[in-house]
C-alpha positions as CSV (number, residue, x, y, z in Angstrom):
1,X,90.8,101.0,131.1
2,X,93.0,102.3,128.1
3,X,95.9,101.4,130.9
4,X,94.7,97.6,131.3
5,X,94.2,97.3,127.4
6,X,97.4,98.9,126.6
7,X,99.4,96.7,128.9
8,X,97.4,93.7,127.6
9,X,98.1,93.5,124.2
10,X,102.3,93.2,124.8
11,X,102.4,90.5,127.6
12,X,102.4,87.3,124.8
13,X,100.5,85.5,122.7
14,X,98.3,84.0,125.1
15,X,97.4,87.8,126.0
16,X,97.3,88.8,122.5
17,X,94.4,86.5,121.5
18,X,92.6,86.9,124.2
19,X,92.1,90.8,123.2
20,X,91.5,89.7,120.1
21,X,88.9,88.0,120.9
22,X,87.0,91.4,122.3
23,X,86.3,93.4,119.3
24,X,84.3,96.1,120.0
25,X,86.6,96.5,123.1
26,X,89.6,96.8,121.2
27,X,87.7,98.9,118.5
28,X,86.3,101.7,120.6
29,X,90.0,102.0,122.5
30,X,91.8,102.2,119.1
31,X,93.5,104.6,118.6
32,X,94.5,106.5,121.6
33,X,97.8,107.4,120.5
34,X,100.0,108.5,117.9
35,X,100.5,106.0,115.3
36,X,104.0,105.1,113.6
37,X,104.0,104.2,110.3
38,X,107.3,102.7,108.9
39,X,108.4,103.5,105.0
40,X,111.3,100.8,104.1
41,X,112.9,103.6,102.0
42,X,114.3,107.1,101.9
43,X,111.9,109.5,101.6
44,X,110.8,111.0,97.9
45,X,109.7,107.4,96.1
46,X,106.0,106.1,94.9
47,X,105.8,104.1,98.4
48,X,107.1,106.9,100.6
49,X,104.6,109.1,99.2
50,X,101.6,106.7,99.0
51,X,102.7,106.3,102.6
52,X,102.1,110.2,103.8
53,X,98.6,110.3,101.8
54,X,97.4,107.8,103.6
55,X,99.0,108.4,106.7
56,X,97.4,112.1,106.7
57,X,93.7,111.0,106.1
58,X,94.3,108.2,109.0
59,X,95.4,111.1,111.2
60,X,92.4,113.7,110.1
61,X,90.0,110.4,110.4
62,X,91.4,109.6,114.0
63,X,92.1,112.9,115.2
64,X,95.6,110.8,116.2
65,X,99.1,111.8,114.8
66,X,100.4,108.9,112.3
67,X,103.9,109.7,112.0
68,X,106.0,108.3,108.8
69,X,109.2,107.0,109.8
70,X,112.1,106.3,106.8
71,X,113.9,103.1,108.1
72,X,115.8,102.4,104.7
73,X,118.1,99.7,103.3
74,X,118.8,96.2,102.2
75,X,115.7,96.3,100.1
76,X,113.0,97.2,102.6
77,X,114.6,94.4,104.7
78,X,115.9,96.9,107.9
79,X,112.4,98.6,108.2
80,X,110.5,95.0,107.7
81,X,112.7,93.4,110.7
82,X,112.1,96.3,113.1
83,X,108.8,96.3,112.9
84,X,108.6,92.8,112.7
85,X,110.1,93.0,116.6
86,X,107.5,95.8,117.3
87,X,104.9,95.6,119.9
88,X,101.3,94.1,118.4
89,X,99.7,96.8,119.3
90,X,98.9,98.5,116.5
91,X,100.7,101.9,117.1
92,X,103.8,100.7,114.7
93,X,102.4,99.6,111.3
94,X,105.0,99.4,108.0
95,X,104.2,100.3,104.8
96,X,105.9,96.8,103.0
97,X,106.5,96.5,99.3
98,X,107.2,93.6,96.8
99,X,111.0,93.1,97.8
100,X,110.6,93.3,101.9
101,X,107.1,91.4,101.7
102,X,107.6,89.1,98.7
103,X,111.4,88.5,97.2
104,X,113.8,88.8,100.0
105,X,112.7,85.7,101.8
106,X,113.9,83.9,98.6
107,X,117.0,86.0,97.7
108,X,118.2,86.0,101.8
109,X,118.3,82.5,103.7
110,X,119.4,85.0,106.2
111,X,116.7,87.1,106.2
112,X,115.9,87.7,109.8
113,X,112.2,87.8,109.3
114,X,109.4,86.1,107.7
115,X,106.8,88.2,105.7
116,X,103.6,86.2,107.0
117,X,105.2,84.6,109.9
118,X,105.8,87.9,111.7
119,X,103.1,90.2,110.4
120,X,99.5,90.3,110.1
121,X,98.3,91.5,106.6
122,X,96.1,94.7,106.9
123,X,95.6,95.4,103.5
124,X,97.2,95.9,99.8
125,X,97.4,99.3,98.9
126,X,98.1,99.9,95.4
127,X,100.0,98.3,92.7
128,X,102.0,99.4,90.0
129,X,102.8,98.2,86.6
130,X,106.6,98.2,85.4
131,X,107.3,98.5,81.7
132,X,109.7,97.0,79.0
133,X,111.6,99.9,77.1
134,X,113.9,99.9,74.2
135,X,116.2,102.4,73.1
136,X,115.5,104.0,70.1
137,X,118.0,102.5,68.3
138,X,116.8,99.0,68.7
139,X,114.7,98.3,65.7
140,X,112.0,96.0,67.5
141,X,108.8,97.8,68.2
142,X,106.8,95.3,69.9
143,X,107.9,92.4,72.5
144,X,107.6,89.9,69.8
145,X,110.1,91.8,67.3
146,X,112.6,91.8,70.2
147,X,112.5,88.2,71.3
148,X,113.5,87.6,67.5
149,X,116.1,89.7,67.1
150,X,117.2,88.8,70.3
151,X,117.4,85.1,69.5
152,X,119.1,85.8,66.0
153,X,122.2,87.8,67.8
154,X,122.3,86.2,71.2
155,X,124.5,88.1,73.8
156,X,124.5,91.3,71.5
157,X,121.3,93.2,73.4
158,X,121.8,94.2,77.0
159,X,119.7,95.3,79.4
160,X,120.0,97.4,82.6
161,X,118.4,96.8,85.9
162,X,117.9,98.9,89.4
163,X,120.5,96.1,90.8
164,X,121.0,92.9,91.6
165,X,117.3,90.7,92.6
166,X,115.5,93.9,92.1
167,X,112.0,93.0,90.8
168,X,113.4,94.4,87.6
169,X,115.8,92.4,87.3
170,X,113.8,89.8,88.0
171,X,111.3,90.1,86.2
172,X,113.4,90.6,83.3
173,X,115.3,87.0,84.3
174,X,112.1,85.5,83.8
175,X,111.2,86.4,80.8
176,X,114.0,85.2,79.3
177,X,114.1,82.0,80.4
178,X,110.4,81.9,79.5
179,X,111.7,83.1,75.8
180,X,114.4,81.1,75.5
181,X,116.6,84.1,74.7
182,X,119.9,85.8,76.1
183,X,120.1,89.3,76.8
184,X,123.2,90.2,79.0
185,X,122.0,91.9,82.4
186,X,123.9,95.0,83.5
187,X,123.1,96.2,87.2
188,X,123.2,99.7,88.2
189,X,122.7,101.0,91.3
190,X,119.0,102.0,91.5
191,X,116.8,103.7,88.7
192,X,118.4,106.8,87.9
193,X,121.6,105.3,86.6
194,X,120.1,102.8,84.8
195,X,117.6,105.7,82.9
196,X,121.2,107.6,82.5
197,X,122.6,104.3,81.1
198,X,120.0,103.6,78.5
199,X,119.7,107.1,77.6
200,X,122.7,106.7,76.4
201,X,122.6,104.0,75.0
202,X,124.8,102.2,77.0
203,X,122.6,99.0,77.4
204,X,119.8,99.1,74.5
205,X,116.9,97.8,77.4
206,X,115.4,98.2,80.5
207,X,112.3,97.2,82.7
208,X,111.5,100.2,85.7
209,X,108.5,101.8,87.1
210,X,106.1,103.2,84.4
211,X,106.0,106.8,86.4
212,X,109.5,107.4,85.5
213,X,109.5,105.8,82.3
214,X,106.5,107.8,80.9
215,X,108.6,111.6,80.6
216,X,110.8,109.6,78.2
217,X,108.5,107.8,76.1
218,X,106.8,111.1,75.7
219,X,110.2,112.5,74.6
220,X,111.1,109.9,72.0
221,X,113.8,108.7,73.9
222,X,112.6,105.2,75.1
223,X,110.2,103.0,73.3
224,X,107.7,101.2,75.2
225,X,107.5,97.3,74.1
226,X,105.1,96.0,77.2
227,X,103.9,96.6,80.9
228,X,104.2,94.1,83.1
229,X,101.0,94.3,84.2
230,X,98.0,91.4,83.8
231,X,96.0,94.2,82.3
232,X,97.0,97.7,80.4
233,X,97.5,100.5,82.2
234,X,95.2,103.3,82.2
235,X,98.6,105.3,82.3
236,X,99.8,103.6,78.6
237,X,96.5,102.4,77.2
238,X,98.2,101.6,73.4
239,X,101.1,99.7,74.9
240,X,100.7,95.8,75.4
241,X,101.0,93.7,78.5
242,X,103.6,90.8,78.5
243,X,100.7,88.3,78.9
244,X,99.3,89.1,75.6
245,X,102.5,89.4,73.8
246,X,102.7,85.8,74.4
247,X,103.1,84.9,77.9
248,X,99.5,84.3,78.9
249,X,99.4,84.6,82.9
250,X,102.7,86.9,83.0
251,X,102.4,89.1,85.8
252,X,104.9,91.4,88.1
253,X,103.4,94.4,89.2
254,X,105.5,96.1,91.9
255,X,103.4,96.8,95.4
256,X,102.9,98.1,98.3
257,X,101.0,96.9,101.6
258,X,100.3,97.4,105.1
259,X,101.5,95.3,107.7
260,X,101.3,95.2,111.4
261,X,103.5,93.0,113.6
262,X,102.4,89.0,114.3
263,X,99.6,88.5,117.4
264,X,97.9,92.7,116.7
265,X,94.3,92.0,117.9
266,X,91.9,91.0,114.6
267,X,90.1,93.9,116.1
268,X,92.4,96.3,115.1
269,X,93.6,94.9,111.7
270,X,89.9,95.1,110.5
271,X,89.5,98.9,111.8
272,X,92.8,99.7,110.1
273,X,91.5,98.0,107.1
274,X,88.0,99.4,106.7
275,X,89.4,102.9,107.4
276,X,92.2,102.5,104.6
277,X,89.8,100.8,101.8
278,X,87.6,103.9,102.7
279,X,90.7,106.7,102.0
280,X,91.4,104.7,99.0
281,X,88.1,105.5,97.4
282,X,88.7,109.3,98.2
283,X,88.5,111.0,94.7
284,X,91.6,113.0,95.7
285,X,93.6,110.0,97.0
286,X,92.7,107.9,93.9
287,X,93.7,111.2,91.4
288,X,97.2,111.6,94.0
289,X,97.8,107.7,93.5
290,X,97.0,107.8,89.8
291,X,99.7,110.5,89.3
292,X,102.4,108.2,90.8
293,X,100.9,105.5,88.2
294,X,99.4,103.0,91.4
295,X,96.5,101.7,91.0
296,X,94.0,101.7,94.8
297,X,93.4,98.1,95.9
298,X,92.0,98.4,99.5
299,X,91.4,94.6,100.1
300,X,90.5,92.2,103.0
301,X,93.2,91.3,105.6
302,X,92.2,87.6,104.4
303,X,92.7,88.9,100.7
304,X,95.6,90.3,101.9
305,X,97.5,87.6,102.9
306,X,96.3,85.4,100.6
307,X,98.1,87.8,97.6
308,X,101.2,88.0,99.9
309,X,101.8,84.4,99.9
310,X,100.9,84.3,95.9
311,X,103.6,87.0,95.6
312,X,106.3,84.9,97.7
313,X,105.7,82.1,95.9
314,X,105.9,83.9,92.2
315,X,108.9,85.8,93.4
316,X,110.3,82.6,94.7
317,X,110.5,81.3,91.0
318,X,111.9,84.2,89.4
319,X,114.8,84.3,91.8
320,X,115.3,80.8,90.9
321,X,115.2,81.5,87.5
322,X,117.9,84.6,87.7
323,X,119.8,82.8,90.1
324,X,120.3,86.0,91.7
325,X,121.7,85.8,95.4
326,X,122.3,89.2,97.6
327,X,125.2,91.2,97.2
């Protein structure tokens, strides 16, 4: 029987729905195998390990191997378009994150898959706020201060980003047309040469993950001005979201999600689903995931997919607003 259903579930759509429509068929065959889970980056970041914690209490849950696989590059773009081509079966799942699920399909016309198109949302995982940081030498201390000073010396501030279309950058394009201000962008090539960079004081600002920023902060040698976030961070209670600095509504939280391939059986998504939401509430996942500054979201595949197309759709203006195209 695992045979028949095995073979089922890769001969087509037509195929595909009709095992969708057995549930508890599908649910008490799955899994039988190991399971690959896909992280669109090298291993060692926030979404690779987020990946492994969950990917461990799936395998002790399932008495099944989940094995991570590192398929970086282009954003998150190489590992989302293998997968995407990946039997619906539910034994290849990826790990997706804001730039392979939300802002390349804007910044590539080339892209060679489509984030809702090609995949069926499981669930969102976690988020994670981003935060606006000064170097010390910048004598704003809130978001206000700086969107002053900025517009009194325009072109004099600078600020680095993780690259070109980077969420940071971004982000940080969006602000500034939502300010009115200029602030000359300087891409680097990832986070740790941008920290390097304002360190230094090369570039006076920067927006990045709030995990790495926080060792900083703590030193004196950043100053946070906002988070990203729609709410505070547990992580940087004191400091001030962008939407209540003046930007009511702001939001860019960077993300991650699971996604499994178009046509996998609703059967499956929902068992990968339930069995993720109930991980997340894990007291040692949620302190693990609190360390790497995400907050556990654990929703619906409905919920799911609903954010996802929010995201594209938010991302879509902020690309329009940096005018940022790939390299």
């Amino acid at each position: 029987m695992a045979n028949v259903h095995r073979r089922s579930l890769v001969l087509g759509g037509a195929c595909a729905a009709a095992a969708a429509s057995l549930p508890a068929w599908a649910q008490a065959d799955y899994p039988n195998q190991p399971i690959r889970l896909v992280v669109p980056f090298p291993p060692g970041g926030s979404t690779d390990i987020a990946a492994r914690v969950i990917g461990e209490q799936l395998s002790q849950a399932w008495k099944q191997p989940v094995n991570i696989e590192n398929r970086a590059g282009a954003g998150g773009s190489v590992g989302a378009e293998a997968v995407s081509r990946a039997a619906p079966d539910g034994y290849t799942v990826i790990m997706g994150v804001t730039g392979s699920h939300a802002i390349n399909i804007s910044l590539n016309p080339k892209l060679k898959y489509h984030p809702l198109r090609d995949f069926d949302p499981i669930t969102t995982v976690g988020t994670l706020p981003n935060v606006l940081v000064a170097h010390p030498s910048v004598p704003a201390r809130s978001l206000q201060e700086l969107l002053a000073l900025a517009k009194k010396e325009p072109g004099k501030l600078s600020y680095a980003s993780l690259g070109n279309g980077t969420a940071a950058h971004l982000t940080f394009e969006m602000l500034k047309q939502l300010a009115g201000v200029d602030i000359l962008h300087v891409p680097y090539a990832g986070s740790g040469p941008a920290i390097t960079a304002l360190l230094a004081g090369n570039v006076q600002l920067m927006i990045d993950g709030l995990p790495s920023s926080v060792p900083h902060i703590q030193a004196g040698k950043m100053r946070p001005l906002a988070v990203t976030s729609l709410t505070r961070s547990p992580a940087a209670p004191d400091v001030p979201t962008i939407a209540e600095s003046g930007f009511a509504g702001f939001s860019a939280d960077a993300w991650n999600g699971l996604y499994a391939p178009k046509g996998t059986p609703a059967a499956i998504i929902e068992k990968l689903q339930a069995q993720v939401a109930q991980i997340l509430k894990l007291p040692a996942v949620q302190e693990r995931f609190a360390s790497l500054g995400l907050r556990p979201v654990g929703n619906t595949p409905g919920e799911a997919r609903a954010f996802t197309q929010a995201e594209i759709d938010k991302w879509a203006r902020f690309v329009k607003a940096s005018g940022a195209t790939v390299d």
